[in-house]
Every structure is written in structure tokens, then in C-alpha cells.
C-alpha positions in Angstrom: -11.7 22.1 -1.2 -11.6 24.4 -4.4 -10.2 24.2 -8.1 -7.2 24.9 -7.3 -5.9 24.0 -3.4 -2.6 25.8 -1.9 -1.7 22.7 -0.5 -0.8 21.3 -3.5 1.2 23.8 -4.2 3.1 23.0 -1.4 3.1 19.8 -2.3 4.9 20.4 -5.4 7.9 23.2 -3.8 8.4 20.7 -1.4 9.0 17.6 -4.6 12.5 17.6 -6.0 13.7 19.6 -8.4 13.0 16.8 -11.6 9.4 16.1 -10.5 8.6 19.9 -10.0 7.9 20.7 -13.9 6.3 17.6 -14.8 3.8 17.9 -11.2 2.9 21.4 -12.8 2.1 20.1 -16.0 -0.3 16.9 -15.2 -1.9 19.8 -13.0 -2.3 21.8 -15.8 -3.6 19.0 -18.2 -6.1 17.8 -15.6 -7.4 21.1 -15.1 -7.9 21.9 -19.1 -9.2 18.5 -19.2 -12.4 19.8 -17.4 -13.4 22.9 -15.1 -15.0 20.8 -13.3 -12.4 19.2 -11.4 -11.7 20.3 -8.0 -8.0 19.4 -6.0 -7.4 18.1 -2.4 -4.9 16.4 -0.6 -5.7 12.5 0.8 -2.9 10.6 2.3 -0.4 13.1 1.6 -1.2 13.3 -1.9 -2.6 15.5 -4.3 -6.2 14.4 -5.6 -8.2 15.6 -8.6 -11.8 15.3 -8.0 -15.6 15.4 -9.2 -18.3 13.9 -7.7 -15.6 10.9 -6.5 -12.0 10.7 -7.0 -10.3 11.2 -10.8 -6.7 11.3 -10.3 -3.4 11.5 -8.2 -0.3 12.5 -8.0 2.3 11.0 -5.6 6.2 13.0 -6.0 8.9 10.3 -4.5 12.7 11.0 -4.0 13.7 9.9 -7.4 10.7 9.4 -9.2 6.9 10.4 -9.1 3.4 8.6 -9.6 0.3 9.3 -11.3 -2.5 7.4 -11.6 -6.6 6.9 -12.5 -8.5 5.8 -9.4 -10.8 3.8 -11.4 -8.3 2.8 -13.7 -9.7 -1.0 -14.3 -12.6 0.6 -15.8 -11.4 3.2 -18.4 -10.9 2.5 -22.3 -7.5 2.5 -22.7 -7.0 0.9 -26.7 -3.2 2.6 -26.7 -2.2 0.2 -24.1 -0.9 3.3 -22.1 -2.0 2.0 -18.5 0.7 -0.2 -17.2 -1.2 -0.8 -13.7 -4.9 -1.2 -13.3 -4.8 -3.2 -10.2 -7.0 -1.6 -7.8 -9.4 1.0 -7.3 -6.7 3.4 -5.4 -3.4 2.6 -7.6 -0.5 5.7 -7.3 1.3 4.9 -10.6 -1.3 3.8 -13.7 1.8 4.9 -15.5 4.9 3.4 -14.1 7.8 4.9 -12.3 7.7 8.8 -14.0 11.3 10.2 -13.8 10.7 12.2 -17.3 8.2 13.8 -19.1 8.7 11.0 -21.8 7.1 8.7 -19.5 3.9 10.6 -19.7 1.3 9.4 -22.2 -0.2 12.3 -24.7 -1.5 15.1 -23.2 -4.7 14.1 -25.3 -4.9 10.4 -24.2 -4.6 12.1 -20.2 -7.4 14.3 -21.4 -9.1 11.6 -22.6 -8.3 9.1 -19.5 -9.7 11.9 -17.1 -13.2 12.6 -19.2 -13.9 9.1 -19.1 -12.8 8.9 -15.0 -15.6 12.0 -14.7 -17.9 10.2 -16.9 -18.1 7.2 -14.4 -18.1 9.3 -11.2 -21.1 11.0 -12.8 -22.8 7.7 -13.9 -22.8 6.3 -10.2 -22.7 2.6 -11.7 -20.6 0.7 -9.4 -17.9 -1.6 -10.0 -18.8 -5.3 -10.8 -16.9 -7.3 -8.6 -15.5 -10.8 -9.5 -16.1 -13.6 -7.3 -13.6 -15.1 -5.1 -12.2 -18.5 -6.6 -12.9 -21.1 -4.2 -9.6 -22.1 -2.2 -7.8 -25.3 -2.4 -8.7 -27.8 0.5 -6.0 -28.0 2.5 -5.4 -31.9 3.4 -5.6 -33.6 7.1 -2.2 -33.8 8.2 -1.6 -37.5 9.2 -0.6 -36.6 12.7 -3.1 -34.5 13.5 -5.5 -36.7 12.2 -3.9 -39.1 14.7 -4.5 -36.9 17.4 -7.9 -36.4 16.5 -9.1 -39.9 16.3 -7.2 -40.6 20.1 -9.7 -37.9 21.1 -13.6 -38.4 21.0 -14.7 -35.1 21.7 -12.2 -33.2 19.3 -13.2 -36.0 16.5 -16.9 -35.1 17.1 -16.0 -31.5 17.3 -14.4 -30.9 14.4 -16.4 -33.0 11.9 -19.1 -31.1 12.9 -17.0 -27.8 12.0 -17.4 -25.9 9.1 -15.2 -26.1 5.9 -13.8 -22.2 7.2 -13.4 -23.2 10.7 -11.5 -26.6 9.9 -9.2 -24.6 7.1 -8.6 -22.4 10.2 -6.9 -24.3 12.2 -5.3 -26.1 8.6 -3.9 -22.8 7.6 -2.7 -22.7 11.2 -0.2 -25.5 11.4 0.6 -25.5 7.9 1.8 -21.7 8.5 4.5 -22.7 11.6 7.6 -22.1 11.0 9.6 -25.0 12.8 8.2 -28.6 13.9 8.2 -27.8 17.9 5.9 -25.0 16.8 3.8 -27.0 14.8 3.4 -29.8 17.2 2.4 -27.0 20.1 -0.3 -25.5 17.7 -1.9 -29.2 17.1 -1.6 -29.8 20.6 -3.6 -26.6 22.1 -5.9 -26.9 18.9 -6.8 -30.5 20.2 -7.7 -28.8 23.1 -9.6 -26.3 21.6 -11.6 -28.3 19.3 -12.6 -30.8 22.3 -14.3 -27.8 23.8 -15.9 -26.9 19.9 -14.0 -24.2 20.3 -13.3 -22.1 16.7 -9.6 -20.9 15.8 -10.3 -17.4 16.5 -12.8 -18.3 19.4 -11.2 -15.5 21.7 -11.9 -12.5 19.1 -15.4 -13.7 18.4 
């Protein structure tokens, strides 16, 4: 891995003839933007990186991406982003078919300072806590079937919220009544042996 890396060149003979020019330019800006930034090739694509992953640059049939890694996290008061869902997005910037759906060369300048600045920093992400899932209601029939059973009753009281949503998520995700009526069947079975939903993969 060095500054610059043949295999992005490669990369970019290989992209069609519109992406060609505007793959040689965001190289170019990323590389003025700091001398620091060194280029490899991860899942096929060309990365720009120090000390952790800056950039990308993904070259499709009729369009191209480019994207932050840590785009969530960068100052953006333009509104230039479009996506900043996940740590690993391809196209911060939409579908690129022209250079007009490039952002300044200054605000990519600026985009990949700040991207350096939190590689260097270290600070990790703070991630948002999962919001609590809705409780899935007792289907009458399987609460019939429960109650004509003893063991599965006592079984599955006794279960966990998880391991009750389990088998919940289970029959609720069937795709036709006979299916649905099997799964409650061999989960009554299950359950009377305090058995877990995924008991065989634990």
C-alpha cells in the first residue's frame, strides 16, 4: 500500500469511458487534499486512507460512487451529503454520472481533512441504543395449545421475553396457515422439552 497504488489505476482503465475523467479527478482532489493519504483496493474498490479508512470510490456501468466512511460524523453545513447511513456507505453523494454532481472541490477538501482528523483522534463512534421492540401478542390458538399442554405452559412462562418473541416472530413470519399451524405444533413440542427456538445452533 503506497500513495498512489497501480491497482487503482486499473481500476479506473477498466470504468467506462464517462466515469474515467471524473475517477481521475476525486483522485486528484483527495490527494491535494493531504499527502498523507495513502490508496488501496478493499472489496473491489478503490480506498483512500490514513490511520483508518477516508474515502472511496466505486465506478458502476452507468454511474459511479463516492463516499466518506465516517460520513455520520463529518460537519457538513452545505447539506452536500445525501447519505450518511452507515460507517461503510459507497455513494455520500448520490448516483455521479457528471462532474456536476460533485460538490466543490473545496468542500471534498474540506470533507476529507475532517475524515483524517477523526482517524487521527481515535474517538469512537457513540452508538445509539436499540429501541425496545414491540411485544408481539399471544396468538389465541397457540395460547390454546399451550394451556392443553402443562409442560409447554410451564415451559414457556418460564422463558425469557427473547426466547418467547422467538418462537412469536416464528409463526407470525409463515407464509400460509398449514405452515403456521406445523410451526406451533413442533414449537409445542419444543417448548414441553424447555427447548429454545434456535435450541439446535446453541
Amino acid at each position: 500500500m503506497g500513495q498512489y497504488d497501480e491497482r487503482v489505476d486499473a481500476v479506473i482503465a477498466k470504468s467506462a469511458d464517462f466515469a474515467k475523467p471524473i475517477l481521475i479527478h476525486i483522485r486528484d482532489v483527495v490527494h491535494r487534499a493531504s499527502p498523507l493519504i495513502t490508496e488501496t483496493i478493499k472489496w473491489g474498490m478503490p480506498f483512500f486512507e490514513y490511520k483508518g479508512p477516508v474515502c472511496m470510490m466505486a465506478p458502476f456501468k452507468q454511474h459511479l460512487g463516492f463516499g466518506f466512511w465516517k460520513a455520520s460524523r463529518l460537519n457538513d453545513p452545505k447539506g452536500y451529503l445525501k447519505s450518511t447511513d452507515g460507517e461503510a456507505a459507497a455513494g455520500s453523494f448520490g448516483r455521479i454520472v457528471s462532474f456536476d454532481d460533485l460538490p466543490p472541490d473545496d468542500a471534498i477538501i474540506d470533507f476529507i481533512k475532517q475524515a483524517i482528523a477523526i482517524n487521527e483522534s481515535g474517538e469512537k463512534p457513540v452508538k445509539k441504543p436499540a429501541a425496545p421492540k414491540a411485544e408481539l401478542p399471544m396468538p389465541t390458538d397457540f395460547d390454546k395449545l399451550l394451556r392443553g399442554n402443562l409442560a409447554a405452559m410451564d415451559h414457556f412462562e418460564k422463558f425469557s421475553p427473547s426466547k418467547k418473541r422467538e418462537y412469536l416472530e416464528w409463526f407470525a413470519d409463515a407464509k400460509s396457515d398449514a405452515t403456521r399451524e406445523k410451526r406451533m405444533e413442533q414449537a409445542l413440542e419444543w417448548i414441553a422439552e424447555g427447548k429454545s427456538r434456535n435450541w439446535k445452533y446453541q
